[in-house]
C-alpha positions in Angstrom: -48.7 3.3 -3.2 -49.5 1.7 -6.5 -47.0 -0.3 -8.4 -47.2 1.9 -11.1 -46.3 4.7 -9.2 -43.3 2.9 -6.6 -41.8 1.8 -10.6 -42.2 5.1 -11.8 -40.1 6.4 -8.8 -37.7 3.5 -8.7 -36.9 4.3 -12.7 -37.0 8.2 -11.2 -33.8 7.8 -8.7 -31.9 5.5 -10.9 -32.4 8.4 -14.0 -30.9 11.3 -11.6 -28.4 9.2 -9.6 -30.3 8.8 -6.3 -29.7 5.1 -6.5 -26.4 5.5 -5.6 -27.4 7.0 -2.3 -27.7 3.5 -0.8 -26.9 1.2 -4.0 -27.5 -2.2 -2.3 -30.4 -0.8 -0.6 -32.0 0.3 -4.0 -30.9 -2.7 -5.6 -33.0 -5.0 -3.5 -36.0 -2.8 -3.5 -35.3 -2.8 -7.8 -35.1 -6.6 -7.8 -38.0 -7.0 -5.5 -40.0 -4.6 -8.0 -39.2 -6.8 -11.1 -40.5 -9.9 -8.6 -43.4 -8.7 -8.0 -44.2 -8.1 -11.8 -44.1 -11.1 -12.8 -46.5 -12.7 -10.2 -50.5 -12.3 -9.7 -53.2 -12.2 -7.7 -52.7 -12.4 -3.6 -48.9 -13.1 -4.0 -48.4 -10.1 -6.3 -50.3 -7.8 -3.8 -48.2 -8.8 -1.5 -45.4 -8.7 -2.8 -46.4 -4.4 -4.0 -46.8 -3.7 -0.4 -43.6 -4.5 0.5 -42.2 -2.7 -2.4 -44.3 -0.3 -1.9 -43.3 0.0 2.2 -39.3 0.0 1.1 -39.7 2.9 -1.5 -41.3 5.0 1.2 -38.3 4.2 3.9 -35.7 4.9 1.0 -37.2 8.2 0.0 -37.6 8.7 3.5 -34.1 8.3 4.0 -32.8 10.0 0.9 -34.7 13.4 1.8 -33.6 13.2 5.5 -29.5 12.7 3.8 -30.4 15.4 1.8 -31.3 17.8 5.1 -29.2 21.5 5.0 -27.4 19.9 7.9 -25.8 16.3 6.4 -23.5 16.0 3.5 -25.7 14.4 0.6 -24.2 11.9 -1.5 -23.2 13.4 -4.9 -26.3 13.0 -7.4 -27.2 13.7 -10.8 -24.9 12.1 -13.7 -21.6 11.3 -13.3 -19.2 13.7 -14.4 -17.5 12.3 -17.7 -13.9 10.2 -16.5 -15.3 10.0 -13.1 -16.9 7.1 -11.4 -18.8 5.7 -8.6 -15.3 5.4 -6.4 -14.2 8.7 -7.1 -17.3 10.9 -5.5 -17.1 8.3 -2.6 -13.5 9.2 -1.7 -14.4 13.1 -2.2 -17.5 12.6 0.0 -15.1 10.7 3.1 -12.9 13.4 2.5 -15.1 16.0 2.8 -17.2 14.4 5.6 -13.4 13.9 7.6 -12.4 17.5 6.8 -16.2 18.9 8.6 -15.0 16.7 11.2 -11.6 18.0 11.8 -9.7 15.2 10.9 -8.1 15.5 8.1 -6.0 13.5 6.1 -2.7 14.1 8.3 -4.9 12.9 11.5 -7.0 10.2 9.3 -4.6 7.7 9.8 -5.0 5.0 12.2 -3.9 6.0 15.4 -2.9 2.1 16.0 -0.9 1.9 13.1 0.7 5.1 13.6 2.0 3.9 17.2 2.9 0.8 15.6 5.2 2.8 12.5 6.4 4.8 15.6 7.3 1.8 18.2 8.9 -0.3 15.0 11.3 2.4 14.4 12.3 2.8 17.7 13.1 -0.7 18.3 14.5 -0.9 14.8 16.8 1.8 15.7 17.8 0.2 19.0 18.3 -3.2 17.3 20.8 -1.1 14.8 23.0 0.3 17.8 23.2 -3.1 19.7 24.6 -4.4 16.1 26.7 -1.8 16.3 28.0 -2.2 19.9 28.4 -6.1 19.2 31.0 -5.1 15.9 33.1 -2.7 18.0 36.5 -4.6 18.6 37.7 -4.9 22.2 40.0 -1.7 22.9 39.1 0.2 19.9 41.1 3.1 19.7 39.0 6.3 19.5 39.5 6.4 15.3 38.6 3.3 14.9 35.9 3.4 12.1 33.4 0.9 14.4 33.9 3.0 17.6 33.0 6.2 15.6 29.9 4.9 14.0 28.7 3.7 17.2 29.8 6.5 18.7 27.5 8.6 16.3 24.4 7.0 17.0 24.3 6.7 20.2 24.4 10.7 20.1 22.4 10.7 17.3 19.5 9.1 20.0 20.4 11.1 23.0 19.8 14.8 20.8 17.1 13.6 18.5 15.2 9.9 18.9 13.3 11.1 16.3 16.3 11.9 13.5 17.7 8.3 14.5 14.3 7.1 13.9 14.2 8.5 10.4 18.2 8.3 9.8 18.3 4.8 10.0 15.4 3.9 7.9 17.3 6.0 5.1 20.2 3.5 5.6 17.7 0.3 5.5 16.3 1.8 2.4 20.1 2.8 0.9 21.4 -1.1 2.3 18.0 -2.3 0.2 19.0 -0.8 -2.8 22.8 -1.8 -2.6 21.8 -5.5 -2.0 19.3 -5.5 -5.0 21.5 -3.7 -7.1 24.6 -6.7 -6.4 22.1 -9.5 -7.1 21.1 -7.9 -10.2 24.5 -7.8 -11.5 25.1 -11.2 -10.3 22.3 -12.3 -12.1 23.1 -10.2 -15.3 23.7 -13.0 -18.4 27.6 -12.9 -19.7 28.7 -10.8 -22.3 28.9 -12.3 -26.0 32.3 -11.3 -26.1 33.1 -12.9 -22.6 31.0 -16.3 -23.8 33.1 -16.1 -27.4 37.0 -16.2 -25.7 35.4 -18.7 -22.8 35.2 -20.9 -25.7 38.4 -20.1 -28.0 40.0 -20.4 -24.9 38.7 -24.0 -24.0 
């Protein structure tokens, strides 16, 4: 293959988006190409055969991705407001959704054990605090007794519902705490600084 013709096909995949089929891949061969240009004689005839070699694997390789069979990466011009990042996430999407996992079972099964098993011990962790609060011969309305109480058959009919209940009450005891420390931190009124000082 001449130089002539691997540039013309080099400038041909980066015109219709092919070049985004392997982009580092492509790049090298594109930089490579622009070597070789500016060298003569035995080292530039070199350097077109190698050129020459790697534009035959990548179009190789692009027609094969390109088979009825394999999702092809998206080529062509970008639609207008959409960018590299964006066909790549619709093409793992696709390519999860051919493969029956989709986005509900795309999630790490590692980290879903590890959301699962937190919970759990988060939740146990919440009804030994509870247990440890409960005064000695509680009476059976006292308000300790009767939250622990609660939980503990909150777990024995539905792990799961404790699981998710007591996150809610992290995220509501969150809130509370952020909520204090902003007031705390809120600056004094005018009014309040103004009789601080007619009053000192």
């Amino acid at each position: 293959m001449a130089s002539s013709e691997a540039g013309a096909r080099i400038a041909a995949w980066r015109e219709c988006g092919d070049h985004r089929f392997d982009p580092v891949r492509f790049h090298f061969i594109e930089a490579l190409a622009g070597r070789s240009a500016a060298h003569d004689g035995e080292a530039r005839r070199l350097l077109d055969d190698r050129v020459a070699r790697l534009v035959a694997d990548y179009g190789a390789a692009l027609a094969a991705a390109q088979g009825p069979n394999v999702d092809a990466l998206p080529t062509g011009k970008l639609p207008a407001g959409r960018g590299p990042l964006a066909l790549l996430v619709e093409q793992v999407a696709r390519q999860a959704t051919s493969t029956g996992d989709g986005p509900a079972a795309g999630e790490l099964k590692t980290l879903g054990y590890f959301r699962s098993t937190w919970a759990k011990l988060s939740a146990e962790r919440r009804l030994t605090q509870s247990l440890a609060k409960m005064p000695e011969n509680a009476g059976p309305l006292n308000s300790h007794h009767l939250v622990h109480r609660s939980l503990t058959l909150m777990r024995d009919l539905s792990p799961e519902y404790l699981n998710r209940f007591m996150a809610y009450v992290d995220t509501l005891l969150w809130l509370d705490q952020a909520g204090a420390g902003a007031a705390t931190a809120a600056p004094e009124s005018p009014r309040k600084a103004a009789r601080g000082k007619a009053a000192g």
